[in-house]
C-alpha positions as CSV (number, residue, x, y, z in Angstrom):
1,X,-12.7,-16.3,2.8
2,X,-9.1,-15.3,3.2
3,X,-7.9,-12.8,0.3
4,X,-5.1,-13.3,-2.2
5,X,-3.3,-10.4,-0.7
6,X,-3.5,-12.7,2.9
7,X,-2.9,-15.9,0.9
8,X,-0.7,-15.1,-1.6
9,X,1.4,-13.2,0.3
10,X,5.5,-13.7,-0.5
11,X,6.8,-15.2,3.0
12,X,10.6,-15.2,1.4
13,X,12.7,-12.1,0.0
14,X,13.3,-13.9,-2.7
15,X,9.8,-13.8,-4.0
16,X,9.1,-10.3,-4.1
17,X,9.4,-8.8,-7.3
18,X,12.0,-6.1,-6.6
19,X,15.4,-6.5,-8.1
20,X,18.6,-8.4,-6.6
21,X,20.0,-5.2,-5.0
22,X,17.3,-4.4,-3.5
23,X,16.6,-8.2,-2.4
24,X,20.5,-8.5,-1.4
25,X,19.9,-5.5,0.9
26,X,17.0,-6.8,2.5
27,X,18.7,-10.1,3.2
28,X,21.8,-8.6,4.6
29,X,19.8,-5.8,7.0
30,X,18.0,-8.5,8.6
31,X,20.4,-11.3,9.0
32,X,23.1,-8.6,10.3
33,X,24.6,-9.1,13.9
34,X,23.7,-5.7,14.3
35,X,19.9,-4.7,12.8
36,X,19.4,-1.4,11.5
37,X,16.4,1.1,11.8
38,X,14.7,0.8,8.7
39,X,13.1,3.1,6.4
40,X,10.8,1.7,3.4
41,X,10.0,3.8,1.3
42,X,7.6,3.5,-2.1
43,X,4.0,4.0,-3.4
44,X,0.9,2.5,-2.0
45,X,0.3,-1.2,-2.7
46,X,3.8,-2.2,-3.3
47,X,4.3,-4.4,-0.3
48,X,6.1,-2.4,2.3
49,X,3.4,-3.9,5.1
50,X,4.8,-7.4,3.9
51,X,8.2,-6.7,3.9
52,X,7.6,-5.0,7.1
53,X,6.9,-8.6,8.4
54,X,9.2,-10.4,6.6
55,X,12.1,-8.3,8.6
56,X,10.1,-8.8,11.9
57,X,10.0,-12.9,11.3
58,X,13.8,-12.7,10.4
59,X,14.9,-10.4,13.4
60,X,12.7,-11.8,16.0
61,X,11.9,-15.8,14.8
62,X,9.0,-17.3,14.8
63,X,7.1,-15.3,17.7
64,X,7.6,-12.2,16.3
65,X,4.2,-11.0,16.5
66,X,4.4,-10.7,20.2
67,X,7.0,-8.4,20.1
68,X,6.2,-6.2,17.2
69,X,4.6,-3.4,18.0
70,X,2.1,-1.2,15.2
71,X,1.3,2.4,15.7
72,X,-0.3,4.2,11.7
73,X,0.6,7.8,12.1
74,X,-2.2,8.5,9.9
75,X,-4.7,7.3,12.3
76,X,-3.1,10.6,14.6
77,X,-4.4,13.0,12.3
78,X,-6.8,16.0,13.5
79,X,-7.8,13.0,16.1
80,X,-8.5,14.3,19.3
81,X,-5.3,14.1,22.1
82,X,-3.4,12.3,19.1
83,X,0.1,13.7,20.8
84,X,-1.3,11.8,24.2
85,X,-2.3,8.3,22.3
86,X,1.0,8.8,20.6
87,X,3.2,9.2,24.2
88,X,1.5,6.3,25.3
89,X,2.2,4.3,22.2
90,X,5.9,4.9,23.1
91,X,5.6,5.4,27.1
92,X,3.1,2.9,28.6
93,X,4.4,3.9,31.9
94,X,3.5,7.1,31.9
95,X,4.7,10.7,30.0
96,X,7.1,11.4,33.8
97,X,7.8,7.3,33.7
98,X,11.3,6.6,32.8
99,X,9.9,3.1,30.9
100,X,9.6,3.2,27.4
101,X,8.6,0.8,25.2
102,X,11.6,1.1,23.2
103,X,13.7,0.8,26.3
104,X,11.6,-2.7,27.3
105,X,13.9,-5.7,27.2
106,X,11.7,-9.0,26.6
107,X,12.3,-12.5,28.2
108,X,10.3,-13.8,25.0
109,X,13.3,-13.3,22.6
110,X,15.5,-16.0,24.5
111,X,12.6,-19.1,24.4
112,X,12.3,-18.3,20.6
113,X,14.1,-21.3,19.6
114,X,11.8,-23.8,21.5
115,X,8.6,-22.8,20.2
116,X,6.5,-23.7,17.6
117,X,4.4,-21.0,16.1
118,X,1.5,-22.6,13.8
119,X,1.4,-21.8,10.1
120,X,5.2,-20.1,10.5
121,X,6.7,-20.4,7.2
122,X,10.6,-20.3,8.2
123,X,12.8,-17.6,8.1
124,X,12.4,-15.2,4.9
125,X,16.1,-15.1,4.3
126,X,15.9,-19.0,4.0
127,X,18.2,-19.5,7.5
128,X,17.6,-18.5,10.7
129,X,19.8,-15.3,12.4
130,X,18.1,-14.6,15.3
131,X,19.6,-18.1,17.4
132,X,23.2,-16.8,16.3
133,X,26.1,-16.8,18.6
134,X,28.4,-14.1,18.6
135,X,30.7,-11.9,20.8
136,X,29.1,-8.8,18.7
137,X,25.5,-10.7,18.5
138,X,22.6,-7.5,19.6
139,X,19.6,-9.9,20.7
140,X,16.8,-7.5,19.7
141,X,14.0,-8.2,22.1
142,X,11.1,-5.9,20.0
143,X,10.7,-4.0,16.8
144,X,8.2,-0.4,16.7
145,X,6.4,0.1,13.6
146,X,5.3,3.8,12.5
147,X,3.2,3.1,9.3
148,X,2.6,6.3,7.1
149,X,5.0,7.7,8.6
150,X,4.9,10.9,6.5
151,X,2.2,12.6,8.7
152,X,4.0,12.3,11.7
153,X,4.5,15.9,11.6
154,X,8.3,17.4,13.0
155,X,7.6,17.8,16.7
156,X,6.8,14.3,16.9
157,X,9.6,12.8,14.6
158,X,12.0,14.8,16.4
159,X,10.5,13.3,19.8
160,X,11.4,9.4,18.0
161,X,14.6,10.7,16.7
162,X,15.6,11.3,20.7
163,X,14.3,8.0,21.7
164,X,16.3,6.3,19.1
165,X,19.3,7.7,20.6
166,X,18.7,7.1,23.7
167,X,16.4,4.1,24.6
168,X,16.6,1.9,21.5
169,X,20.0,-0.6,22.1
170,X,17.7,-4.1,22.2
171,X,14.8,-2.3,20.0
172,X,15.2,-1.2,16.2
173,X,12.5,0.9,14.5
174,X,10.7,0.8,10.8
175,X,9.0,3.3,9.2
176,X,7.1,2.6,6.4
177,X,6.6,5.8,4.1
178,X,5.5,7.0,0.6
179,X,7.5,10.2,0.5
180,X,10.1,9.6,2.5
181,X,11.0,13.2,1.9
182,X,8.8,14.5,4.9
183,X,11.2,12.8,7.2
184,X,13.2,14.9,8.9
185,X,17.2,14.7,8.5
186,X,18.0,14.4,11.8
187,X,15.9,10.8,11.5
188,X,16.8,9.6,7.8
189,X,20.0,9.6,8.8
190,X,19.8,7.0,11.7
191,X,18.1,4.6,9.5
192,X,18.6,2.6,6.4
193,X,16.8,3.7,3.5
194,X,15.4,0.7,1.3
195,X,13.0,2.2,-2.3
196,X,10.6,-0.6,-3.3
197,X,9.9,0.7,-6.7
198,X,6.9,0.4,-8.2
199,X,5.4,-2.9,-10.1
200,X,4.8,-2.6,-14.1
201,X,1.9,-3.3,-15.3
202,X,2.9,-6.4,-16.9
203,X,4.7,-7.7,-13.9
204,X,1.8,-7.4,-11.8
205,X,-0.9,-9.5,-14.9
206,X,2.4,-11.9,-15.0
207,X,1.5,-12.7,-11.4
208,X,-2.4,-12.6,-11.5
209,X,-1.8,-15.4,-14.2
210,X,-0.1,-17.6,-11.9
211,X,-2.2,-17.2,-9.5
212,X,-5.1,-18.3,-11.6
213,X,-3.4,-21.1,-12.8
214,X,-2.9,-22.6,-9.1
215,X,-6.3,-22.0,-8.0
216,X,-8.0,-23.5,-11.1
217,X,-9.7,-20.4,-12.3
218,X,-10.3,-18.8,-15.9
């Protein structure tokens, strides 16, 4: 049986219960001719993952999955030759391979507006921005996602912070983060920073209510 979190999940910006500002933001980072590296930042449970995938589906279109790519940092802790899973995450060719994933162009990205992807609930910003047309247009082919991205530790943010400089012109990065303070500088200040606060108590019984309501239950 499929979860509320799974079924219930917002699929437009508009429904997340964050204010306009931080909504507005949102809207305009993903539906920008140019795409920033993102940085979400906030406590657990407050729907970074989703919003995570809401940006992927606007950036990339309906196949996005295909060409979003998940690495949790916490899952590198104290795990044995976590700096080797982590180089290949980023290098598939190879730590002396000049081919990195952030470098990989995709051929996917320019069929995206011929497929259909079942169950695709349209773009979250309500219009599509990745078919746009313009002399400035960046056609992103992939997005890398470093979840909990605070225990990256500094030798390896400092390796992404390189990358982003150098290898990441059809590729953004997001990094999701609960204390976005054990980020280094040097990569806070290539991305943009978005706070998803977190809910009240009454805002979060408000929407337990209505979800009761539509599936019938007391």
């Amino acid at each position: 049986m499929t979860s509320w979190l799974e079924s219930k999940a917002p699929t437009k910006f508009d429904q997340l219960m964050i204010n306009d500002s931080t909504k507005d933001a949102l809207v305009t980072a993903s539906t920008s001719n140019n795409p920033p590296h993102l940085l979400l930042s906030g406590p657990n449970g407050v729907g970074k993952t989703a919003i995570m995938r809401m940006f992927a589906r606007q950036v990339l279109g309906p196949g996005w999955k295909a060409t979003t790519h998940i690495l949790n940092a916490k899952d590198l802790v104290r795990a044995p030759g976590a700096m080797k899973k982590f180089e290949e995450f980023l290098r598939p060719g190879g730590a002396s391979s000049e081919d990195t994933l952030a470098g990989r162009t995709s051929l996917d990205i320019f069929s995206e507006s011929t497929i259909e992807v079942l169950g695709d609930s349209g773009p979250p910003a309500g219009v599509e921005s990745f078919g746009k047309t313009s002399i400035n247009q960046i056609r992103l082919s992939r997005l890398i996602v470093i979840e909990d991205a605070d225990y990256l530790g500094e030798l390896r943010q400092a390796y992404l912070r390189r990358m982003m400089e150098h290898s990441s012109i059809t590729s953004r990065f997001i990094f999701t983060t609960t204390t976005p303070s054990r980020l280094i500088d040097a990569l806070r200040s290539r991305v943009q920073h978005i706070r998803i606060p977190r809910y009240s108590r009454q805002e979060i019984e408000t929407e337990l209510i209505k979800v009761t309501t539509q599936e019938k239950i007391e």
